[in-house]
C-alpha positions in Angstrom: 0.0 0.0 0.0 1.2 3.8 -0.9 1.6 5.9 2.4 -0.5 8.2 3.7 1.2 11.5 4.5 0.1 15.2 5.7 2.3 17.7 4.0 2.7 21.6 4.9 1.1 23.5 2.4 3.7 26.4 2.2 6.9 24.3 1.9 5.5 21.0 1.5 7.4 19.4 4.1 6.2 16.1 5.3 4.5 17.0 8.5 3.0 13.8 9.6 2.6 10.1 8.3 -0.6 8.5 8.7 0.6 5.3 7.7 1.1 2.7 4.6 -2.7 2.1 4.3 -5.3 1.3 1.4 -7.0 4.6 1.5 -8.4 6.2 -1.5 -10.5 9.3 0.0 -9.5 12.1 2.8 -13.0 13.7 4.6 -11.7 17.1 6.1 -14.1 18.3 8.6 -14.4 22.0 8.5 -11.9 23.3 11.4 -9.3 21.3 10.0 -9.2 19.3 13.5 -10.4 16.2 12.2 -10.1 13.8 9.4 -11.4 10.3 8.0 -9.3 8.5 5.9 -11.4 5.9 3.4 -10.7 3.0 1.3 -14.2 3.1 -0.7 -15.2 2.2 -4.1 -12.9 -0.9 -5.3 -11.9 -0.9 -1.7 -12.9 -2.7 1.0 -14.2 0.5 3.2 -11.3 0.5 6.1 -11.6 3.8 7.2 -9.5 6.0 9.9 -11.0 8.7 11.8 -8.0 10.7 13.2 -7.8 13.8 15.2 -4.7 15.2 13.3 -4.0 18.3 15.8 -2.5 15.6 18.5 -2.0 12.8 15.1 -3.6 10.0 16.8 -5.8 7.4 15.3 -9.1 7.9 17.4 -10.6 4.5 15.6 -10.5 2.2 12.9 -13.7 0.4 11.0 -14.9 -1.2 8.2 -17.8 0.5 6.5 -18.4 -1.4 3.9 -20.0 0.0 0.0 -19.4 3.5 1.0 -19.8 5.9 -2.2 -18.9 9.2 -0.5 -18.3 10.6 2.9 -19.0 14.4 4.3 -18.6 16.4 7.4 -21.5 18.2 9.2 -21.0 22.1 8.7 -20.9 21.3 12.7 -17.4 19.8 12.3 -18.6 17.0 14.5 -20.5 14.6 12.2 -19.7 12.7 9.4 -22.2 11.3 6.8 -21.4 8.6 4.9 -23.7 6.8 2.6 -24.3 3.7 0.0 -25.9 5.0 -3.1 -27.8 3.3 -6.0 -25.9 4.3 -9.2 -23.2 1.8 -7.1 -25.3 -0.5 -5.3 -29.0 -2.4 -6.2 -29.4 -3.1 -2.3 -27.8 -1.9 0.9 -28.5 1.9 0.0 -28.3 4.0 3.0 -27.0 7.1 4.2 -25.0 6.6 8.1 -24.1 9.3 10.6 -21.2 9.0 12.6 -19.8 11.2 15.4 -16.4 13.1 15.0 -14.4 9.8 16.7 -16.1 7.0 14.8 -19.4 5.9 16.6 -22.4 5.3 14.9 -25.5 8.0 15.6 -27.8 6.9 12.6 -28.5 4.8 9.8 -31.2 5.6 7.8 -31.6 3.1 4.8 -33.5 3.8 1.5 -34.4 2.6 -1.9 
């Protein structure tokens, strides 16, 4: 797997390395406190939701047929969802807090 890196934006100097990881998609949240790093698509759905001001990992899960992923204007939820034009079954749309736990799922057709 390629690694996962944080780079400054002014000198790009590696400022942090999330790890070697299968991620395809990074979900900033709006204060730039949090992230959610996603394997989706042709991956398997590992994702990371890290809290990069202190870099650590705050959880790891599998969330499996994700399509896309978006932050609350809140900052502190993250929707994530399952959509038709990808999936015939299993559509839904799941909230998540900031650090990974589930709030809602709310499935549809």
């Amino acid at each position: 797997p390629a690694e996962a890196a944080l780079y400054d934006g002014v000198k790009c100097k590696k400022k942090f390395v999330f790890g070697k990881v299968k991620r395809n998609t990074v979900t900033w949240n709006p204060f730039g406190r949090f992230c959610v790093l996603g394997g989706y698509g042709n991956l398997a759905g590992d994702t990371d939701f890290w809290d990069v001001s202190d870099q650590s990992l705050m959880t790891s899960t599998r969330l499996e047929c994700v399509t896309q992923s978006a932050y609350a204007p809140d900052g502190e939820h993250v929707m994530t969802c399952t959509l038709h034009a990808r999936m015939k079954t299993g559509n839904n749309a799941t909230i998540h807090r900031y650090e990974g736990s589930k709030v809602l799922t709310v499935p549809f057709e």
